[in-house]
GULO-14909 format. One record per atom (N, C-alpha, C, O, CB): x, y, z. Coordinates in pm, whole numbers, plus 50000, padded with zeros to 5 digits. Glycine has a CB too. Layout:
N
XYZ;...
END
This chain:
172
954250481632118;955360472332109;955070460232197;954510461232307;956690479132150;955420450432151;954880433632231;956620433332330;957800433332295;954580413132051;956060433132433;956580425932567;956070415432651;954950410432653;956670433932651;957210412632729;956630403832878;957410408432940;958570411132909;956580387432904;956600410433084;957200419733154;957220414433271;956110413333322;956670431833151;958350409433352;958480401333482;958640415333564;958570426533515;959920388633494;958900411733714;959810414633791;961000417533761;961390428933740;959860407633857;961700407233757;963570405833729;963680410933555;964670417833528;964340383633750;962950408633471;963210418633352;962170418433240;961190411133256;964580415533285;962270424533145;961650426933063;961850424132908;962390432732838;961540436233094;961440413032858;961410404632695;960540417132626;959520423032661;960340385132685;961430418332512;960500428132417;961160425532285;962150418632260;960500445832457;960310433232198;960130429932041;961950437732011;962530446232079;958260440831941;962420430631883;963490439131838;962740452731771;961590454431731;964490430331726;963910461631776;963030472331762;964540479331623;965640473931626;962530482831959;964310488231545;965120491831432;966520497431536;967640493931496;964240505031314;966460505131653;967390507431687;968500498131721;969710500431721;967090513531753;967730484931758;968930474431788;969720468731719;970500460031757;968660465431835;969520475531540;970400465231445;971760470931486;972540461431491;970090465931258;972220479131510;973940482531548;974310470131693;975220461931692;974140504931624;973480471831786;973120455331888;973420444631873;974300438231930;971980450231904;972530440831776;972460427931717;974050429331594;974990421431600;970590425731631;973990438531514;975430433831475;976200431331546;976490419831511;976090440131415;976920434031642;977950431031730;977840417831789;978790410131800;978020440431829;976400415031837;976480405531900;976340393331787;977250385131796;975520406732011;975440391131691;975540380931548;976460381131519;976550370131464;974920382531427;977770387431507;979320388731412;980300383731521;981480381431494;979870407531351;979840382331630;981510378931721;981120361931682;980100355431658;981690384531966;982550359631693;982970344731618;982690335931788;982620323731777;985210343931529;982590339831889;982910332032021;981340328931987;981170316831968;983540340732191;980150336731975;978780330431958;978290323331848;977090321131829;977920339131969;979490318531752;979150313031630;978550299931667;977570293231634;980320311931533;979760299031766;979780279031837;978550275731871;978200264131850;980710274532004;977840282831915;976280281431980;975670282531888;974830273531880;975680290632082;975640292831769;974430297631712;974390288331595;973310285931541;974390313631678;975930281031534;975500278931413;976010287031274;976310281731167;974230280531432;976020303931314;976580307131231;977550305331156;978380299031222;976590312231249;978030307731031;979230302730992;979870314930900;981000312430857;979020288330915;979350327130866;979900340530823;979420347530880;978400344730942;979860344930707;980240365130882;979330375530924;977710377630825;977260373630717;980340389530913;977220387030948;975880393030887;976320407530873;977220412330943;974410391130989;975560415230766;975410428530673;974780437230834;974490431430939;973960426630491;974730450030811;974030455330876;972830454830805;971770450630852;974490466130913;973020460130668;971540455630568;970920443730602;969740443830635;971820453030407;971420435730599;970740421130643;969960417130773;968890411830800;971780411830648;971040422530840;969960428531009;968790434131058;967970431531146;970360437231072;969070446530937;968090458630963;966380451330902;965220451230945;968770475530847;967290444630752;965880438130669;965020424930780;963810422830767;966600428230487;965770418230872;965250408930916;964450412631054;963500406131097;966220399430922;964930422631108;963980435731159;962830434931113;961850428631154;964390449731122;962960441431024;961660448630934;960520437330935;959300438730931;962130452830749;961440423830942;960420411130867;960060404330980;959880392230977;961160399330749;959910412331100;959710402031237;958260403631252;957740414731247;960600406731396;957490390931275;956160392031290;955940383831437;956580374031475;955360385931154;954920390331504;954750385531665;953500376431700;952930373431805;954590399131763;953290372931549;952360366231560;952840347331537;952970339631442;951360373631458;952950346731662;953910334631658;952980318631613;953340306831601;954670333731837;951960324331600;951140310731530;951540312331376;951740302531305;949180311131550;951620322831340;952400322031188;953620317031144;953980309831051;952620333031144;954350325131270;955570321131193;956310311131260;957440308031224;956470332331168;955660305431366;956160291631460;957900298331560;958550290431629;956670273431300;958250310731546;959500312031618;958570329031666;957450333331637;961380310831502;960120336731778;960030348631798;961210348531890;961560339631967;958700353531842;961910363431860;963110363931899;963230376931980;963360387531919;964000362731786;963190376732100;963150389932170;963970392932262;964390383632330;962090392232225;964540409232296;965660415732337;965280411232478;964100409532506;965860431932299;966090409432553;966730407332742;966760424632731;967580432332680;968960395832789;965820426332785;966290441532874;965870445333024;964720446333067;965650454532797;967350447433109;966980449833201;966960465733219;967680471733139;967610442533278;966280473133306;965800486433354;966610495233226;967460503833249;966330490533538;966100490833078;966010499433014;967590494432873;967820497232756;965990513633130;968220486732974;969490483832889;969650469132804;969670459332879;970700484632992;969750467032697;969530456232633;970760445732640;971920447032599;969170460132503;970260437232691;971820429532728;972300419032717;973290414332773;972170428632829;970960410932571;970850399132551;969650394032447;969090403232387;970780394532675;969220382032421;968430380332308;967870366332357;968730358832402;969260380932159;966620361832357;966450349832361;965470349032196;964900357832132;965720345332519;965650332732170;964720328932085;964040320532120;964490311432190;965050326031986;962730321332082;961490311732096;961230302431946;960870308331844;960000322332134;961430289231947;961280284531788;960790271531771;960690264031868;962600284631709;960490268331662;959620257031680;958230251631705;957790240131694;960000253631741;957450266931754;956800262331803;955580254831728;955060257031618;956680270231876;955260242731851;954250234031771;952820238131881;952830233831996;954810213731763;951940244531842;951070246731939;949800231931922;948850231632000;950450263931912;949960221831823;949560210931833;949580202431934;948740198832017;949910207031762;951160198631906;952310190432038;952390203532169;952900199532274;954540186831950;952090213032168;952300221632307;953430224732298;953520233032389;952110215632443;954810223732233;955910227032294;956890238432183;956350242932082;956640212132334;958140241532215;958830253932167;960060252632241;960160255032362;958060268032193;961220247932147;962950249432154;962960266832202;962070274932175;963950245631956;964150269232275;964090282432315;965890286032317;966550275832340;963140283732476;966510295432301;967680298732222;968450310032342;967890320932346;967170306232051;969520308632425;969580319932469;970870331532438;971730327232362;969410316632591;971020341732476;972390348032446;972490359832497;971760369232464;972720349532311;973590360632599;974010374332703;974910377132617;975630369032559;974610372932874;974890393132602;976340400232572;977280396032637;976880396432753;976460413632593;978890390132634;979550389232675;979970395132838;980260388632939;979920390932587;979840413332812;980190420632901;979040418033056;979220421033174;980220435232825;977590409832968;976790411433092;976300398333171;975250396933234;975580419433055;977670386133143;976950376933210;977340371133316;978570370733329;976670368733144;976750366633396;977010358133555;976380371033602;977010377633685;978920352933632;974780376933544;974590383633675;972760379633698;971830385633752;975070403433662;972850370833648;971440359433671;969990367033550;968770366233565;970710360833908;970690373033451;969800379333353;969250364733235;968200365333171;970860393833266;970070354233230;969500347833166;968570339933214;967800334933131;970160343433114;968360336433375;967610328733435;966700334733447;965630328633459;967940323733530;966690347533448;965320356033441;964730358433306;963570362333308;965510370133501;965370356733174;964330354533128;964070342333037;963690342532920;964080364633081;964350331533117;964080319233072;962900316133190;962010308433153;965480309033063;962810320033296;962030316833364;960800330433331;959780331433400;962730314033505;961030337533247;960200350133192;959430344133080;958260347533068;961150363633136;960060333432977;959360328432901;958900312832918;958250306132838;959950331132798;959420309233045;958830299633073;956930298533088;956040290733055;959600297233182;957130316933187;955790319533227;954910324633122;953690325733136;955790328633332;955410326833043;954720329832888;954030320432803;952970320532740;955710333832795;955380308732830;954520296632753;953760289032815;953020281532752;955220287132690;953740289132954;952700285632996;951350293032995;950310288232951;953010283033094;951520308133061;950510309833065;949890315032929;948940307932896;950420316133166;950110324132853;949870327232735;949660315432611;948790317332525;950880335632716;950610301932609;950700296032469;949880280432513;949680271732428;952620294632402;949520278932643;949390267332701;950870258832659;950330248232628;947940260632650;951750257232647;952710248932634;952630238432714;951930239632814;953770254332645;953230227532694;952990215232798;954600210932807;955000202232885;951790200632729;955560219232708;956990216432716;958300225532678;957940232832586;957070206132643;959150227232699;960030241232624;961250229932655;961340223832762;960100262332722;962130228332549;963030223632494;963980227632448;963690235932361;962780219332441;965690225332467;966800235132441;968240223732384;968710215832466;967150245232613;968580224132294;969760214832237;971120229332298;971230241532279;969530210432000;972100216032391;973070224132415;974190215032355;974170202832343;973180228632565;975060223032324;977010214132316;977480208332443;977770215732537;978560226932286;977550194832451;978440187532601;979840197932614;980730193532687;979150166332567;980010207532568;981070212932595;980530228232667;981460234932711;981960213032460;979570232332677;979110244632675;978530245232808;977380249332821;978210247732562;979400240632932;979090241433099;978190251733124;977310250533209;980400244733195;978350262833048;977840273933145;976090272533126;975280273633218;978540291433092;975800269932989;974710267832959;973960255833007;972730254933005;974780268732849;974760246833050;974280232833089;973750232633259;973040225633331;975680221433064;974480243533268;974450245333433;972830254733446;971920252633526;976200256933504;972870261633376;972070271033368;970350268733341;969500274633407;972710278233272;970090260333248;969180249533222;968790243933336;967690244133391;969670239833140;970250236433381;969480224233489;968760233633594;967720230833653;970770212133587;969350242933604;969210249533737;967980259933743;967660267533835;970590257133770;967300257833600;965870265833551;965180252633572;963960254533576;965710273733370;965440241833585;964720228033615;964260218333486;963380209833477;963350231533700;965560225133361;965330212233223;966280203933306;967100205433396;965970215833018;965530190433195;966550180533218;967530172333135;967160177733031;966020173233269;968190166233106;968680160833007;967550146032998;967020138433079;970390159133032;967580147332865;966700140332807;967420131032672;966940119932647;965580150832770;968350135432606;968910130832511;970240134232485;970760143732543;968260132932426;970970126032390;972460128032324;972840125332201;972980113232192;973350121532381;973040129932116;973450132331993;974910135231970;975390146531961;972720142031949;975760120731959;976960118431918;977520125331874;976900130031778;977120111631863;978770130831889;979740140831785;978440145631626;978040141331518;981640127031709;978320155631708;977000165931668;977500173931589;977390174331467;976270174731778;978370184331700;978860196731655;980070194431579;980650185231637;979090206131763;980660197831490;981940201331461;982440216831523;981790227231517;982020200531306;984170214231601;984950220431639;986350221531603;987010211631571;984800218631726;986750231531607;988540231431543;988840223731613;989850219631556;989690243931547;988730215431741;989620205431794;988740191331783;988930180331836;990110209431954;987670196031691;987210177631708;985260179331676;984710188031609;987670169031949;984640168131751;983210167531713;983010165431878;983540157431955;982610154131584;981840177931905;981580173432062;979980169532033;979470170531921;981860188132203;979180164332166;978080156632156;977440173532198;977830184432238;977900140132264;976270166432158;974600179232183;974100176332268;974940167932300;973240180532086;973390175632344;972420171332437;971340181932436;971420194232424;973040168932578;969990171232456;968610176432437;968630177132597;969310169432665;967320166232345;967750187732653;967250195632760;965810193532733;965360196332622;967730211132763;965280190132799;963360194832820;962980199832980;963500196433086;962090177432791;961880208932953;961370213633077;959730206433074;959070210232977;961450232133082;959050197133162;958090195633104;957220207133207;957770215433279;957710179833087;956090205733195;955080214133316;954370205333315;953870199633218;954280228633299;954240202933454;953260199533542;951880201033566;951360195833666;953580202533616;
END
């Protein structure tokens, strides 16, 4: 099974047991705002996109792997985009509700930071957030992206259109 394995936690492949996981966490409407989604997902649909995950990320230019700390899965990041031409890769994050403010996402953003550097040579990792979405904005800066861009009433919201803002991390 493909991992990265820090200190503070451990990125690994989805694995068939997590489609009951991943349903819960793909179907709540509070992570739609971030993700994009706009209906539920099947468990069938889950299980099949499982099945269809390949880790060979020069193929398929993305990879989407479980946050697990000492054994408990408690989150999901995505890796996407990637251009191993241009060096760089948009990166996606998401704590279970029940498990966040306890510094699991900074660990593994700074888990795949060290990945794309050392493993992909990356020269950049890049993240589009909602001007409305503090927690994430805070969270970024404080992994050392920066704001780099803004994209005008982006999102649509039941109370209106909020702006996006582009994040980049470059390396040094």
């Amino acid at each position: 099974m493909f991992s990265i394995d820090t200190p503070k936690c451990r990125l690994r492949a989805i694995e068939p047991s997590d489609v009951e996981l991943l349903y819960i966490w793909e179907n709540d409407p509070e992570v739609w705002r971030v993700s994009g989604t706009m209906a539920p997902l099947s468990l069938e649909r889950l299980a099949r996109f499982i099945e269809e995950q390949s880790y060979d990320i020069y193929a398929t230019r993305q990879m989407r792997l479980v946050i697990d700390i000492e054994g408990i899965a408690v989150g999901s990041i995505d890796l996407f985009e990637f251009d191993p031409n241009n060096r760089r890769f948009g990166i996606g994050i998401l704590i279970y509700t029940q498990e966040r403010r306890h510094g699991y996402a900074r660990a593994a953003i700074e888990a795949i930071r060290q990945y794309g550097i050392e493993t992909l040579g990356v020269k950049q990792i890049w993240a589009s957030i909602a001007a409305d979405n503090e927690a994430s904005i805070s969270l970024f800066e404080s992994c050392g992206f920066e704001q780099c861009g803004r994209r005008r009433a982006w999102l649509r919201r039941a109370e209106g259109f909020v702006d996006q803002l582009e994040y980049q991390l470059i390396v040094e």
